[in-house]
C-alpha positions as a printed Julia matrix, in Angstrom:
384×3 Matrix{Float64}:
  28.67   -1.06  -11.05
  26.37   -4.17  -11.31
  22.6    -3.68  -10.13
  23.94   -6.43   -7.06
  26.69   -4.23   -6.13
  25.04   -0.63   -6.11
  23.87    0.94   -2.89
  22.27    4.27   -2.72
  22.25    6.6     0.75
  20.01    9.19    1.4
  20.08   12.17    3.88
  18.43   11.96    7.3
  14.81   13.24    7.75
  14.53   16.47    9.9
  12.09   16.31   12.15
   8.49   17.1    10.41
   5.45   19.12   11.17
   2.48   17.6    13.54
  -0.42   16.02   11.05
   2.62   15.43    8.52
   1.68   12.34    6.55
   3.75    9.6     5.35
   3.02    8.2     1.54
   1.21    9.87   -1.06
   1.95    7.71   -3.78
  -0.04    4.52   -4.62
   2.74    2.36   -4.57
   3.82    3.79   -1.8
   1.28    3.26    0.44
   1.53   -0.47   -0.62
   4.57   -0.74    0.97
   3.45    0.76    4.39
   0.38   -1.26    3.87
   2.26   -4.64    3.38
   4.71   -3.59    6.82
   1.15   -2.74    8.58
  -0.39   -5.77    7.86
   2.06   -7.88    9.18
   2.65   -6.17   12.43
   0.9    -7.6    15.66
   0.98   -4.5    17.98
  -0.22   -1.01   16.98
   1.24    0.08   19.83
   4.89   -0.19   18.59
   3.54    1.2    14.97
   2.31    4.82   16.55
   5.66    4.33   18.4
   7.49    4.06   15.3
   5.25    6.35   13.04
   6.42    8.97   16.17
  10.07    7.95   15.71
  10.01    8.83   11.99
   8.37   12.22   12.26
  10.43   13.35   15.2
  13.58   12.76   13.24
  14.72    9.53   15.33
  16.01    7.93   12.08
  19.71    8.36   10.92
  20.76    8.7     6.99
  19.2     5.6     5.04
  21.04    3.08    2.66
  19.23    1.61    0.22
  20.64   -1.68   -1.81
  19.71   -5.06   -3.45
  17.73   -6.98   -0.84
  17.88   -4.42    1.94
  17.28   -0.98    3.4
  19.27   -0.01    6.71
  20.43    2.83    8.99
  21.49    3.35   12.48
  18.09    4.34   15.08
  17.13    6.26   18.07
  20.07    5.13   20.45
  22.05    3.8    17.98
  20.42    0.93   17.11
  21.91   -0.87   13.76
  18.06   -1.38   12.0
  17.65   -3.21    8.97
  14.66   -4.18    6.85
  15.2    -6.71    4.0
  12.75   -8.0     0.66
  13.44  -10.56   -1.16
  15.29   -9.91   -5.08
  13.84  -10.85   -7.97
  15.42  -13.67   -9.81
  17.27  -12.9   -13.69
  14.17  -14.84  -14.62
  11.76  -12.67  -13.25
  13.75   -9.57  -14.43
  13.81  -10.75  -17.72
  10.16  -11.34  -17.16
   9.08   -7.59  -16.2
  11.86   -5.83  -19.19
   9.53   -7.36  -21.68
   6.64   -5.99  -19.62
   8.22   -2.89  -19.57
   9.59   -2.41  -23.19
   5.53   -3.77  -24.37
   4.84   -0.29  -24.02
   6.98    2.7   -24.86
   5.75    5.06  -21.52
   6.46    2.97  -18.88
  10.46    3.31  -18.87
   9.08    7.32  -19.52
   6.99    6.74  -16.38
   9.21    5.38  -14.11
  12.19    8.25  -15.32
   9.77   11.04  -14.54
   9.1     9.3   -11.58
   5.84    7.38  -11.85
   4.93    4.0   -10.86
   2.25    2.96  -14.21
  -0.46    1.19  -12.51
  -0.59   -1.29  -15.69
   3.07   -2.06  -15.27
   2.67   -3.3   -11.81
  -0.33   -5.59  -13.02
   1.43   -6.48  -16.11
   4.44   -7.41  -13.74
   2.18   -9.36  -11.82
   0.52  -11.29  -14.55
   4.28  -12.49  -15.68
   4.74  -14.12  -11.76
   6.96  -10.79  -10.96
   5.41   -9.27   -8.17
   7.23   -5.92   -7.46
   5.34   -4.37   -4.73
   5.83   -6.31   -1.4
   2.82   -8.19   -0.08
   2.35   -9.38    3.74
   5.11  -11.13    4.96
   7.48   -9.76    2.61
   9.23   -7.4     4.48
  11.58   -8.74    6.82
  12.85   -6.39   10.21
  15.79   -6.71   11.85
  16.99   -4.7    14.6
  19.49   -4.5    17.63
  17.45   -3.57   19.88
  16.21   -5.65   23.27
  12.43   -5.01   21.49
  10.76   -8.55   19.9
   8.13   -6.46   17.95
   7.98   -7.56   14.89
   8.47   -5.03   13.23
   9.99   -3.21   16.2
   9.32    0.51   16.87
  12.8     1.42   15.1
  12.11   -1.24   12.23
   8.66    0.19   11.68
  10.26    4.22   11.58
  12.5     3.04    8.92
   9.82    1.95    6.99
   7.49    5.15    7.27
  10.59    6.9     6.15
  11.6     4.5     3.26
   7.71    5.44    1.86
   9.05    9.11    1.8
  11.65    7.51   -0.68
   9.53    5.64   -2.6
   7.51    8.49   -3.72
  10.27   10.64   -4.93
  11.74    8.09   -7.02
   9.93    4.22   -7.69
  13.55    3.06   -8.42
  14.65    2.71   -4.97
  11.71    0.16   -5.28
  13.34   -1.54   -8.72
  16.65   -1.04   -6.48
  15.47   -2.91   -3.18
  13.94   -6.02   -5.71
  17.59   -5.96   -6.84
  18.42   -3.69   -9.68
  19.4    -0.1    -9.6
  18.39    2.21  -12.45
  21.31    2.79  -14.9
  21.37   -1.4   -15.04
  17.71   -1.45  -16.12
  18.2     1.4   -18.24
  21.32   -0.7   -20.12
  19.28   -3.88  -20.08
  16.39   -2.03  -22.05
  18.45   -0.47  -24.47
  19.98   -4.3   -25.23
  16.25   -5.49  -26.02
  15.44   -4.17  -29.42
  15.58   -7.2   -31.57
  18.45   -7.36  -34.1
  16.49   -7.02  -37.72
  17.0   -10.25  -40.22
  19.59   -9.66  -43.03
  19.3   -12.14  -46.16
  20.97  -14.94  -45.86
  20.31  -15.96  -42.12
  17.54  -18.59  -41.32
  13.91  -17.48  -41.35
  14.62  -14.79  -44.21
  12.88  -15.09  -47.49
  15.02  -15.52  -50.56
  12.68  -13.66  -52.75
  11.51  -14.78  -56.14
   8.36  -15.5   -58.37
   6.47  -18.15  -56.38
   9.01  -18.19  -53.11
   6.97  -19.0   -50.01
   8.72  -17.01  -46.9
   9.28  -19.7   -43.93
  11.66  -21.75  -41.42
  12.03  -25.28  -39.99
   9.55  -25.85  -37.35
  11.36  -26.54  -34.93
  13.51  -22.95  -35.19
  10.62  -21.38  -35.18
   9.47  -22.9   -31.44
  12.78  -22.29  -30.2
  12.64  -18.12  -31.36
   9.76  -17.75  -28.89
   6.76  -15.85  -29.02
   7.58  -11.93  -29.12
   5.58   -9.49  -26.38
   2.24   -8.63  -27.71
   2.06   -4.66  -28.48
   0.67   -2.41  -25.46
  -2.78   -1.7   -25.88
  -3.28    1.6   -27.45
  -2.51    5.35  -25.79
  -4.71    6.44  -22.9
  -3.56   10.13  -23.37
  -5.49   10.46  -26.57
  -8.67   13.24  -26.4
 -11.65   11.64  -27.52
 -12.86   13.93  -30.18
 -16.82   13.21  -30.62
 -18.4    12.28  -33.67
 -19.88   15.14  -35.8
 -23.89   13.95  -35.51
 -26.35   15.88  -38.21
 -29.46   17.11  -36.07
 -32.49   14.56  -37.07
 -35.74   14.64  -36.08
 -36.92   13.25  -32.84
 -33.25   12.96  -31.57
 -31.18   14.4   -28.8
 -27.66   14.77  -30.89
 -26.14   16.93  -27.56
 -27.2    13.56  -25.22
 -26.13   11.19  -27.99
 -22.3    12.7   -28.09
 -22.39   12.74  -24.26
 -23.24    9.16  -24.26
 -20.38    8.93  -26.93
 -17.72   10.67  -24.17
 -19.35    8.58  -21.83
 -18.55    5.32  -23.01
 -14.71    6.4   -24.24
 -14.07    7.15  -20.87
 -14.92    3.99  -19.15
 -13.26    2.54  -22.15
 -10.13    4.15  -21.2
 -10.83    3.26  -17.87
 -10.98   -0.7   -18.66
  -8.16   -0.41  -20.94
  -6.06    1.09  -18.05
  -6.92   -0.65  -15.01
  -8.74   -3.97  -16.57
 -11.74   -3.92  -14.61
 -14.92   -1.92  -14.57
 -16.81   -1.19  -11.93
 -20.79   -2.34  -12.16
 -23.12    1.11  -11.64
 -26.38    1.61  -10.38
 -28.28    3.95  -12.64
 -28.32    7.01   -9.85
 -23.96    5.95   -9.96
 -23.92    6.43  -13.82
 -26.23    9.0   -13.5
 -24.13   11.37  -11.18
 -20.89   10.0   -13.07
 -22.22   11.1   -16.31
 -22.76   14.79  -14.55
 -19.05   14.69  -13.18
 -17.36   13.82  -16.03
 -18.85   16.46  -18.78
 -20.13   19.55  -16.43
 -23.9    18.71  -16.52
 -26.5    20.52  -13.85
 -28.27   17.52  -12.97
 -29.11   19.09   -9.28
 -26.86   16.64   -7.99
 -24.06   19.21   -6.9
 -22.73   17.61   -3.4
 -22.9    13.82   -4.93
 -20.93   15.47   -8.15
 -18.29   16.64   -6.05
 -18.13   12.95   -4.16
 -17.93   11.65   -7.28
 -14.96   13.67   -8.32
 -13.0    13.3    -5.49
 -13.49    9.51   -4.7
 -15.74    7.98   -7.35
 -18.26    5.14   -6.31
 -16.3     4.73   -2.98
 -17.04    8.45   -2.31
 -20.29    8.74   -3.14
 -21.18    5.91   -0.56
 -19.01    8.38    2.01
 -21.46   10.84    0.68
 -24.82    9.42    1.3
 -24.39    6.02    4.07
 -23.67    5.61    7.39
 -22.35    2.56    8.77
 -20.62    0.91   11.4
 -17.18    0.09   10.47
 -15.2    -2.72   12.39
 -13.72   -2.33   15.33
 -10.24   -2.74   14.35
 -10.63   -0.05   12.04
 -11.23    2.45   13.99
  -8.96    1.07   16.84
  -6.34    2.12   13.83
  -7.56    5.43   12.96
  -7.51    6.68   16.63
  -3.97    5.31   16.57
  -2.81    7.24   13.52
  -4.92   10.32   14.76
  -2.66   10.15   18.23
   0.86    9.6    16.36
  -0.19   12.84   13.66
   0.21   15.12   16.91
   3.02   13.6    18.6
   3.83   15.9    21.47
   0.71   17.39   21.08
  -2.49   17.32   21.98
  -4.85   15.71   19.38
  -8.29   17.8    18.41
 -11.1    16.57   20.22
 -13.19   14.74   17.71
 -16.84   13.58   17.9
 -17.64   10.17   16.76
 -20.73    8.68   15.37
 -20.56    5.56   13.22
 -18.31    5.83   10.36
 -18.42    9.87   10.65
 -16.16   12.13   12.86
 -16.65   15.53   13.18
 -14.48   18.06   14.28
 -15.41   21.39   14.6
 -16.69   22.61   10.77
 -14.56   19.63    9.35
 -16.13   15.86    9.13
 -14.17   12.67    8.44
 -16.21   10.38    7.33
 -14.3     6.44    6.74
 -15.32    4.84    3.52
 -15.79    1.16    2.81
 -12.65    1.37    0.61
 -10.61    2.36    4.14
 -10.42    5.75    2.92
 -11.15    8.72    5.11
 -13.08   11.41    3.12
 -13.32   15.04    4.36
 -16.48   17.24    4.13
 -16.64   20.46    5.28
 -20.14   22.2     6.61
 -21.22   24.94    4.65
 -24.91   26.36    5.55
 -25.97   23.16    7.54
 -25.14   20.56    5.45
 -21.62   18.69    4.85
 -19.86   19.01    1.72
 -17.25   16.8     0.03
 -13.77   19.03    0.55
 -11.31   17.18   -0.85
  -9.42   13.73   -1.6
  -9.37   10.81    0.64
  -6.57    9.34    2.9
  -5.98    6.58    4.78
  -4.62    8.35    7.42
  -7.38   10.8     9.06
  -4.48   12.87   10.63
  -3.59   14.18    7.28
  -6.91   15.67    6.4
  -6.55   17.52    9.87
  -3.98   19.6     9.21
C-alpha cells in the first residue's frame, strides 16, 4: 500500500476527566495552535474543546490530505492539510537521513526539534501554520472551524502525541513508505571502471568531466555532532591565584549553551543576574537564589520573568484563558479564581501568565509563592 492510498482509524475517545488537557507535545500544540489562530469565535472553540472531552467525537480516520469522522448528531466532519509534493519529500528524506537519530526519533515516537527546522530550511514545512487547516462539516454551523470541526482537532492533538507519523501521514506519507524510501537512500559505492573512479597508478590524478560532476549534485552535509554526549571537564592543575572549581564550571557552562545553539540554532542574550541564576541551575550551586533557581528550571528566562514581574497582559489573552478555564470544567463549576494583572490565585495555588503565553504555577509556602512546576498554555491543566 502506497503512502497515497493508506488510511489509518483510530478508536473513539471516552469521555475524559474535568481539567483534562489536550496536547502535551510540542508539535502538538502547533497544530492546535495553527486551528486556534485561524478561528474567529472562541465561543464555538470552548464549544468544541467541550465536545472533545465529553466524548462527542466518533472513531477518527486519518489519511493523505485529510482527517475525518462522524460528530455529535451525526455530523460527517472533515478537516483537510495540504500534501507535500515528491519534491518536498525528497527534500525532508535527505533532512532526515543527514542525521542518523531522527528516523530513531520519530520510531520511538519523537518529533526532533532540528528536523522540523531543518525541514523548514529545505521549503518543507511539516507542521501546519495559520490557514492551513481546512474544516469541513455538515452541519447548519458557518464557524469556521465549526464546534464539531474544532473537537476533531483537539482530539487529532491526542494523536499526534502518541505517534508524529499520523503527522508524516496527514502531509501525505504513512510510515512503512518513509521507512522504504530511507532504506533506498544510501548511495550505491563506485566500483572501478564507472565514471568518476580513479584508475590508480604512479602519477594518476583522481577526477571526472565537469559537467558530470554538476549533474551528481551536491551530497547532504553531515549532522552536526551528538547532543547526547556528557561533557567531561578538563582536568585543571591548582595554580596560584586561581579558582580551578569556578574555571571548570565556566567550562560546563559554556558546553551547555553550546549544545544548546547546536540544537535549537539560536541563543538567547542574558543579563548577568539571568546567567547568574542559570549558572546556579544548571550545576547545583547555593547562590541564595533558591525560588529564581527553581523558575529557572522549570521555564528558563521566560520563567524567571513569571518569577519576579508583573504585568498587564492583553486583553485577548486573558479573554482566552477564562475561555479554556470554563471548557476544563465542563459541567462543572469552575474554581473561583482571583485576578490581578498577569497573576491568578486560587486558593494556595497561583497562575501566573508569562510573556511567552505560558501559564506558570507557584504554590505558597510560608508567605511567599514558589515556582511548582512546568508551564502550560492552558491554565485549566495546572488546576487539576
Amino acid at each position: 500500500m502506497t503512502g497515497r492510498t493508506a488510511a489509518r482509524g483510530f478508536p473513539a475517545f471516552p469521555r475524559q476527566r474535568a481539567g483534562a488537557r489536550f496536547a502535551t507535545s510540542w508539535w502538538g500544540r502547533a497544530w492546535i495552535k495553527a486551528m486556534e489562530d485561524t478561528s474567529l469565535d472562541r465561543h464555538l472553540l470552548s464549544g468544541g474543546r467541550a465536545y472533545a472531552k465529553t466524548g462527542q467525537v466518533g472513531p477518527i480516520t486519518v489519511s493523505p490530505g485529510r482527517i475525518a469522522a462522524v460528530t455529535e448528531s451525526e455530523f460527517d466532519t472533515v478537516v483537510r492539510v495540504e500534501q507535500l509534493a515528491d519534491a518536498d519529500w525528497d527534500r525532508f528524506l535527505d533532512q532526515v537521513a543527514a542525521k542518523s537519530g531522527h528516523i530513531a526519533a520519530l520510531l520511538d515516537g519523537d518529533m526532533p526539534h532540528d528536523l522540523v527546522r531543518a525541514a523548514e530550511d529545505a521549503g518543507v514545512p511539516l507542521l501546519p501554520a495559520v490557514g492551513d487547516l481546512e474544516p469541513e462539516c455538515s452541519c447548519p454551523d458557518w464557524g469556521h472551524p465549526c464546534r464539531h470541526a474544532a473537537a476533531l482537532c483537539y482530539q487529532a492533538s491526542w494523536l499526534l502525541d502518541g505517534d508524529p507519523f499520523v503527522l508524516l501521514l496527514l502531509r501525505g506519507r504513512d510510515q512503512r513508505d518513509l521507512v522504504e524510501a530511507l532504506q533506498r537512500r544510501h548511495p550505491p559505492a563506485r566500483t572501478p571502471g564507472t565514471p568518476g573512479t580513479p584508475t590508480g597508478g604512479p602519477g594518476t590524478v583522481a577526477g571526472m568531466p565537469a559537467a558530470e560532476a554538476f549533474a551528481i549534485g551536491a551530497p547532504p552535509l553531515p549532522g552536526p555532532p551528538p547532543l547526547d554526549v556528557a561533557f567531561i571537564p578538563p582536568r585543571l592543575e591548582p595554580a596560584p591565584g586561581v579558582d580551578v572549581i569556578a574555571l571548570e564550571v565556566l567550562a560546563a557552562s559554556a558546553a551547555s549553551r553550546a549544545r544548546e545553539l547546536l540544537a535549537t540554532g539560536r541563543q538567547a542574550v542574558l543579563t548577568e543576574y539571568q546567567d547568574r541564576v542559570r549558572l546556579a541551575a544548571d550545576h547545583g550551586l547555593d547562590l541564595g537564589l533558591a525560588p529564581a533557581v527553581r523558575a529557572w528550571r522549570y521555564g528558563g528566562a521566560a520563567g524567571l520573568d513569571a518569577l519576579e514581574s508583573a504585568w498587564t497582559p492583553p486583553r485577548q489573552d486573558l479573554a482566552r484563558a477564562r475561555t479554556m478555564l470554563e471548557a476544563g470544567w465542563e459541567g462543572e463549576r469552575p474554581p473561583q479564581v482571583e485576578e490581578w494583572r498577569n497573576r491568578w490565585t486560587v486558593g494556595r495555588t497561583q497562575l501566573r501568565y508569562g510573556r511567552d503565553g505560558n501559564w506558570y504555577p507557584f504554590t505558597e509556602h510560608d508567605g511567599d509563592w514558589w515556582p511548582s512546576g512546568p508551564p502550560e498554555r492552558d491554565p485549566s491543566a495546572l488546576l487539576d
